[in-house]
SEVEXVEX-425771 format. One record per residue: x, y, z of N, C-alpha, C in turn. Coordinates in steps of 0.2 Angstrom, whole numbers, plus 2048, in hexadecimal, padded with zeros to 3 digits. Example, Ala and Ser with C-alpha at 12.3 -4.5 7.8 and 13.67 -1.06 7.14 Angstrom:
<loses>
8427E482783E7EA8278427F08278407F58238447FB824840800827
</loses>
This chain:
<loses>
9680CA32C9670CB33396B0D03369700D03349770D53379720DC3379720DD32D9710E432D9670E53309640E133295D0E43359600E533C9640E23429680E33469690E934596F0EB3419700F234096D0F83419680F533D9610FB33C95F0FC34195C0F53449590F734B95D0FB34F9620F93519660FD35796810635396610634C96810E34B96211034C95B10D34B95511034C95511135495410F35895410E36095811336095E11635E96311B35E96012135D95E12135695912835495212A35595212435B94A12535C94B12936594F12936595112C36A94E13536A95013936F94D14136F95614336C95814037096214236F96114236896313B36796513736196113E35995A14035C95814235595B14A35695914C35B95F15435B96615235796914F35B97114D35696F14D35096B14834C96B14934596A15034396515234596115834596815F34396C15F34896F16434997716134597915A34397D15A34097E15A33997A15A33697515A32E97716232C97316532E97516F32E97C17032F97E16E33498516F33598816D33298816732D98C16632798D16C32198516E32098517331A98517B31D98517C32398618232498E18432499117A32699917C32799D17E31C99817931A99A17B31399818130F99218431199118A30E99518E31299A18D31799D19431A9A41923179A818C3159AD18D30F9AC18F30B9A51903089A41933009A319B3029A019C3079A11A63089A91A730B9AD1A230E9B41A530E9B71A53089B519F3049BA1A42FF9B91A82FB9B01AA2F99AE1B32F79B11B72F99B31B73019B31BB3049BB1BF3029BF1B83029C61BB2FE9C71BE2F79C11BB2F49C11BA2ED9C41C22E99C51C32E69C71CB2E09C31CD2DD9BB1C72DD9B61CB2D89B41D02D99AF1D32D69AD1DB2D69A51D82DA9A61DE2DE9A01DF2E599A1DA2E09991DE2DA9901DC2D99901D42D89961D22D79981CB2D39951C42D999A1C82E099B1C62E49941C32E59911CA2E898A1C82EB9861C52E99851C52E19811C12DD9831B72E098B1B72DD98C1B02DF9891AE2E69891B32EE9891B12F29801AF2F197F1B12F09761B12F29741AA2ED9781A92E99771A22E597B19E2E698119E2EB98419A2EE9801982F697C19E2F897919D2FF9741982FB96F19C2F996819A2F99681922F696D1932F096E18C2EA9701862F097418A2F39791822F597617F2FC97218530096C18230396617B30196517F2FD95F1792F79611762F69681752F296C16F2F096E1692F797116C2FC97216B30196B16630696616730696016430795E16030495D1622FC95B15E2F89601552F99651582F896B1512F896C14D2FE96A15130696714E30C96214930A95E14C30895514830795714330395B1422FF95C13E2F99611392FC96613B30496813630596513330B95F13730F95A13331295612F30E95512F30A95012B30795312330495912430395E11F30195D11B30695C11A30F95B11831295511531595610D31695110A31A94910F31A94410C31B93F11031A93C11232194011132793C11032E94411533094A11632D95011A32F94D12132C94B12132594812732194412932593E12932793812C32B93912C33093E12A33594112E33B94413333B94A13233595013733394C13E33094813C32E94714232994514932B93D14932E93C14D33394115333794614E33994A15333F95215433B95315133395815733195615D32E95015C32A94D16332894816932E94A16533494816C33994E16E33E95516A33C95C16A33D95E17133E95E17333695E17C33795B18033995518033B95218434095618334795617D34995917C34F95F18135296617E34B96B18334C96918A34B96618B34896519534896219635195D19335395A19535795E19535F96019035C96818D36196D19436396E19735C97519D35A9731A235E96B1A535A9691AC35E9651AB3619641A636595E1A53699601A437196319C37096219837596A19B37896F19A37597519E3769781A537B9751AA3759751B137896F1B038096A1AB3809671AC3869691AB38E9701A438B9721A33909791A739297C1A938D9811B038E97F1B639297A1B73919751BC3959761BB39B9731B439E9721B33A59781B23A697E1AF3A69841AF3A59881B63AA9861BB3A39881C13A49851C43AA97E1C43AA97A1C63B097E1C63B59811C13B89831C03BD98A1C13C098E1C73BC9941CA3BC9941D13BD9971D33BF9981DA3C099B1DD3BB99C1E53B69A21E43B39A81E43B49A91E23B79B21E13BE9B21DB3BD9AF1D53BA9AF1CE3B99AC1CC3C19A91CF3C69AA1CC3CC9A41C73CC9A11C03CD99C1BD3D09971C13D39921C13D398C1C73D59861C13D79861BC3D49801B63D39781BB3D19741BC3D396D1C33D496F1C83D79751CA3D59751D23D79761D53D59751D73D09741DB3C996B1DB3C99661D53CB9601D33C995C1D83D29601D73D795E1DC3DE95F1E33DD9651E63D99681EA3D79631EF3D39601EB3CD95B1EC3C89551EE3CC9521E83D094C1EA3D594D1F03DA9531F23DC9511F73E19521FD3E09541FF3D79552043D494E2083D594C20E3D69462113D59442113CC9482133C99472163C29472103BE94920A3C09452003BE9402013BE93E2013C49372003C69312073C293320D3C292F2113BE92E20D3B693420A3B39352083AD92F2003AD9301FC3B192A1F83B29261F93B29232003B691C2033B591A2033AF91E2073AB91E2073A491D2013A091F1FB3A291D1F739E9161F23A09171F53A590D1F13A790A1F73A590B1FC3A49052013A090520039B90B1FC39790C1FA38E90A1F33909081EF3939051E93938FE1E93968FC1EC39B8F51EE3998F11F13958F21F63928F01FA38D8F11F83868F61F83868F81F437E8F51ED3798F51E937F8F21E237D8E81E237E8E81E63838E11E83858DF1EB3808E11F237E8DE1F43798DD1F33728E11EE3708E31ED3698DD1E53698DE1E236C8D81DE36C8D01E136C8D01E53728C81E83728C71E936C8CD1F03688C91F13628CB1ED35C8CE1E735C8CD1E33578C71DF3578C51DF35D8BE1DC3608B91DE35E8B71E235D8B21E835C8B21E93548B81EB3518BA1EA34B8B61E43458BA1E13498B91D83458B21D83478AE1D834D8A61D734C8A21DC3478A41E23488A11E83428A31E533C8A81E33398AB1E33318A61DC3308A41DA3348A21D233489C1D33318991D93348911DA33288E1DF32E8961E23298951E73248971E331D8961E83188981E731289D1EA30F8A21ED3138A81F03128AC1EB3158AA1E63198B01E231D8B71E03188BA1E13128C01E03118C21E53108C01EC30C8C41F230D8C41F53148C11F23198BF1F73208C61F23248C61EC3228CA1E83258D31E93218D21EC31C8DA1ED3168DA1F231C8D81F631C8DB1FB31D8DE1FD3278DA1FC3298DB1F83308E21F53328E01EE32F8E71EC32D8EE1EF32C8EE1F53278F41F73248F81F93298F81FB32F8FE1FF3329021F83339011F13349031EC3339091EA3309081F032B90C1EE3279121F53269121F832C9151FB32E91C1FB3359211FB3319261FB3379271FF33D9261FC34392820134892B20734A93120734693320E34792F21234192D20F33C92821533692421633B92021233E91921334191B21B34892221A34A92322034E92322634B92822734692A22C34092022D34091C22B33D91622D33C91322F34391422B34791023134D91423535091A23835191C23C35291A24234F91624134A91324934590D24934990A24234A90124335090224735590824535890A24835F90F24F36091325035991425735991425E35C91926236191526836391A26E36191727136091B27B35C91927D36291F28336391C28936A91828C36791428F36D90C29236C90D29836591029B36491129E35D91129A35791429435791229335290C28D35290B28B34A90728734890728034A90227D34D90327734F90427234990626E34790326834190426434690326134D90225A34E8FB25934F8F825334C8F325234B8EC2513538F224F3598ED25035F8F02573628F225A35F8F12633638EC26535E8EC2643598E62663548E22653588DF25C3588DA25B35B8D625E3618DC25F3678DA26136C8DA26B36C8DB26D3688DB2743678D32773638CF26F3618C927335F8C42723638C826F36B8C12703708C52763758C92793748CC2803778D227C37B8D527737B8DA2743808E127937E8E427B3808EC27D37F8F127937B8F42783768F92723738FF27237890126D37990526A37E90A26437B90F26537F91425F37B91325838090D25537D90924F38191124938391624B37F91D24337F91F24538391D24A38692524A38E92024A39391A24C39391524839B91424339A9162413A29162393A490F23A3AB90E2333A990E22E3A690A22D3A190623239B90223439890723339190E23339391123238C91322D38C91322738F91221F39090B21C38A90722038D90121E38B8FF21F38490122537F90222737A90522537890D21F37A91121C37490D21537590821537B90720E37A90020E3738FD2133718F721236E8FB21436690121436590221135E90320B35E9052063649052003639001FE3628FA1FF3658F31FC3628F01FD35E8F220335A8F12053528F420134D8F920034F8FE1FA34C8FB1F234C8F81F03518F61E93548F01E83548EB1EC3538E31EC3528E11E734C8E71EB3498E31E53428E71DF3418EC1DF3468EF1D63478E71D434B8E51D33518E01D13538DA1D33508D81D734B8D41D734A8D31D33438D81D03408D81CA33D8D81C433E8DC1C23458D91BB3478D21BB3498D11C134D8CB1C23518C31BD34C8C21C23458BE1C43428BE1BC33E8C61B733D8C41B133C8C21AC33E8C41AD3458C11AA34A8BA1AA34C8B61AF34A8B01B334A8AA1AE3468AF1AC3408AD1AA3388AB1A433A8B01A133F8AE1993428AB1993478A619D3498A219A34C89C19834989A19134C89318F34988C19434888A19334288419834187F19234588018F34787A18934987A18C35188118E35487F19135B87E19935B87E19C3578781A43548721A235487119D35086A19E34F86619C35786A19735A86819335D86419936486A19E36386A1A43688631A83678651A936185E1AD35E8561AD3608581A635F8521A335E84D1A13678541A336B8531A23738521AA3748521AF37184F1B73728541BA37285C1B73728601BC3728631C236F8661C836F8671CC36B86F1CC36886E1D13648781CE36287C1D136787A1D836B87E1D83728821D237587A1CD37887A1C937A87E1C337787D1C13728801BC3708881BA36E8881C436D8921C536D8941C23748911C43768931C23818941BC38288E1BB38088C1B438388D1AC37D88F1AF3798901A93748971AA36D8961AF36D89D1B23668A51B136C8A31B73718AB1B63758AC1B03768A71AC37C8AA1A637B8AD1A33788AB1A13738AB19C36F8B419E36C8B41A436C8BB1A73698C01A836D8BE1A73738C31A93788C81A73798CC1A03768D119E3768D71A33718D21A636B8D71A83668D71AE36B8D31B336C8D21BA3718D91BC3748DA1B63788DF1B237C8E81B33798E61AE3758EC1AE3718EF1B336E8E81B736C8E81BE3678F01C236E8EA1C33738EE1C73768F41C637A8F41BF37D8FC1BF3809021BF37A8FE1BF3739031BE36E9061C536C9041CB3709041D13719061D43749041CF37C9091D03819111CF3829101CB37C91A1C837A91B1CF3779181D237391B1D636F91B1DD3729171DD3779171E337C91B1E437E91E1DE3849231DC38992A1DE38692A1DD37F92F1DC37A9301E637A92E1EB37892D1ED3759331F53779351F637093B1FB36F93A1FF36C93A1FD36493A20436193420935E93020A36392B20E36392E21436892F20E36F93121337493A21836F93D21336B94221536C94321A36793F21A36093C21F35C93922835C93522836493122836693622E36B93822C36E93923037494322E37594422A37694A22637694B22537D94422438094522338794422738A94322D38A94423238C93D23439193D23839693623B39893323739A93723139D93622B3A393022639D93322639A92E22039293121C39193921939793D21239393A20C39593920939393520239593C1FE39593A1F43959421F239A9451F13949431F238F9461EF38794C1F53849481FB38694D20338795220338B95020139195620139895A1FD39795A1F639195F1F23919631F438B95F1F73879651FA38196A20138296520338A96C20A38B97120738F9702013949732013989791FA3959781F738F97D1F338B9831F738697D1FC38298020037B98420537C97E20A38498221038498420F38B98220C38F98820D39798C20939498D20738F9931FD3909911F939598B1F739A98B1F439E9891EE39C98C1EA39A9891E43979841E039C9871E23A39861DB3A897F1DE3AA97D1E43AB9781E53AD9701E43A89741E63A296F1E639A96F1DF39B9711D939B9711D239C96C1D13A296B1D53A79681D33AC95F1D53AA9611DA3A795B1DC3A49551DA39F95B1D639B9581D33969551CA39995B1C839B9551C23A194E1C33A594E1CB3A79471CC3AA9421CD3A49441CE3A09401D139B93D1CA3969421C53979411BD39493C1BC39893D1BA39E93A1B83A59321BA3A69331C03A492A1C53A29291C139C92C1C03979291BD3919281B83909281B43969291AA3959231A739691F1AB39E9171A939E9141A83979141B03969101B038E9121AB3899161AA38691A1A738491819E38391819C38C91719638D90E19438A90C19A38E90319938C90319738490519C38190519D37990519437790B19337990F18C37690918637890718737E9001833808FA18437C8F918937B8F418B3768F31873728F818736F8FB1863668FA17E3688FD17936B8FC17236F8F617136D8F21723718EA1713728E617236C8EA1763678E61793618DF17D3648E11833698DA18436B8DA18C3688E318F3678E11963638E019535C8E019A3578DE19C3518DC19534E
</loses>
């Protein structure tokens, strides 16, 4: 009687939201606390470099595994209604902590920071008034609503278009590989590659960028398109979409896959045409992934660095707020302001963010 007492009063404990966080987060913290005695003493150790690193990676990776496995094994030793409480939330423990460290942490240092001056003085929003009444802020926002309307806009449209064409060809898996591949391309490679697109030589010499080519075989002048603004906003934004066309146009075209053939036909068979039926019955029905496809873009738009920063280095009025927070942290030292910056930039990305999460709830995207 005592030890069901017991139990009850631990389950009521752990069935708590507190109660499973605590376990959650003090289970990790055990093995993170003993895998970081085992890299201090590497660290002192006298082996040779290659030695070292081998042990470390099979003391990381091994003592992790081992460190789980021996968890589970002593979960399972318990009660069977303590186990299936407990379990769940020590093996999602270590995410917490990591998300906890670079996440939740640095976010509140930020806001923290934000509101200092570097003189240490209290400021509360005054760094955030300071930000708004800048002229060259505000240029910088523009910039990021013209990489947030264009970027997410276009990379959908022609994933959209994409995915409906591939759907009704016999090429669709090389037409769709290929499409795809810049995906698999890192952002600063993807600038290094269009910096030769956009390329410009003085008029003596030869051009090799590939749109002075183009525009020089309808008689236009070769020009250095990267320092017209705001036409060179618009240019770094269409590598982003070259980059993302075939992220969307991969969920698009499976979303595509699940629509019933019973409402085609059904279309069909009432006189419509495929025009028609994309409109009036394909979008629909997809419009929750469409959705998803694109605010989950608009994160990564809102977010976005190193195109701009490959690219231009911000230069020629191109720095979006993700640029203005890395000059004004790295290269002014101004911490308190780049903190201030980085909050608005959370702040723009939490709507989207919030919807996605809702999304995902409902199971109404992908």
């Amino acid at each position: 009687m005592i030890i069901e007492k017991n139990e009850n009063i631990f389950l009521k404990i752990i069935g708590t939201t507190l109660g499973r966080i605590v376990v959650s987060v003090i289970v990790p913290f055990i093995a993170f606390f003993i895998l970081y005695i085992g890299f201090q003493f590497l660290k002192t150790s006298n082996a040779p470099k290659p030695v070292l690193t081998i042990v470390a990676i099979i003391w990381g990776v091994g003592g992790v595994f081992a460190l789980y496995v021996i968890t589970d094994w002593i979960i399972k030793q318990l009660p069977v209604k303590i186990c299936n409480a407990l379990q769940p939330f020590v093996f999602v423990g270590p995410a917490l902590i990591i998300l906890s460290w670079y996440l939740l942490i640095p976010a509140i240092r930020s806001l923290i920071l934000s509101m200092y001056t570097p003189k240490g003085e209290f400021v509360f929003i005054g760094n955030y008034i300071k930000a708004l009444l800048n002229t060259y802020f505000l240029k910088v926002l523009g910039n990021n609503i013209i990489w947030v309307i264009l970027g997410p806009g276009l990379a959908v449209f022609f994933g959209l278009v994409i995915a409906l064409l591939a759907d009704r060809s016999s090429f669709e898996v090389p037409a769709k590989a290929l499409i795809f591949l810049p995906m698999a391309i890192s952002f600063i490679g993807a600038g290094v590659i269009w910096k030769f697109v956009y390329a410009f030589k003085p008029p003596e010499e030869v051009q090799i960028g590939l749109l002075n080519a183009i525009v020089g075989l309808f008689g236009i002048k070769a020009k250095n398109w990267i320092i017209i603004y705001p036409l060179n906003s618009i240019l770094l934004v269409m590598i982003l979409v070259w980059m993302q066309t075939g992220y969307a146009m991969v969920l698009i075209s499976s979303a595509i896959k699940g629509v019933p053939t019973t409402l085609l036909e059904a279309a069909r068979i009432d006189g419509a045409g495929e025009f028609k039926i994309i409109l009036s019955v394909i979008i629909p029905y997809i419009k929750g992934t469409i959705i998803t496809v694109g605010t989950t873009i608009v994160i990564l738009t809102l977010k976005i660095f190193d195109i701009v920063y490959s690219m231009t280095g911000g230069n020629y009025s191109t720095d979006v707020i993700a640029t203005l927070q890395y000059k004004e942290m790295f290269v002014y030292k101004n911490h308190n302001m780049g903190s201030a910056y980085a909050i608005i930039l959370l702040i723009a990305v939490m709507p989207a963010i919030i919807y996605n999460l809702k999304q995902f709830r409902e199971r109404k995207a992908f």
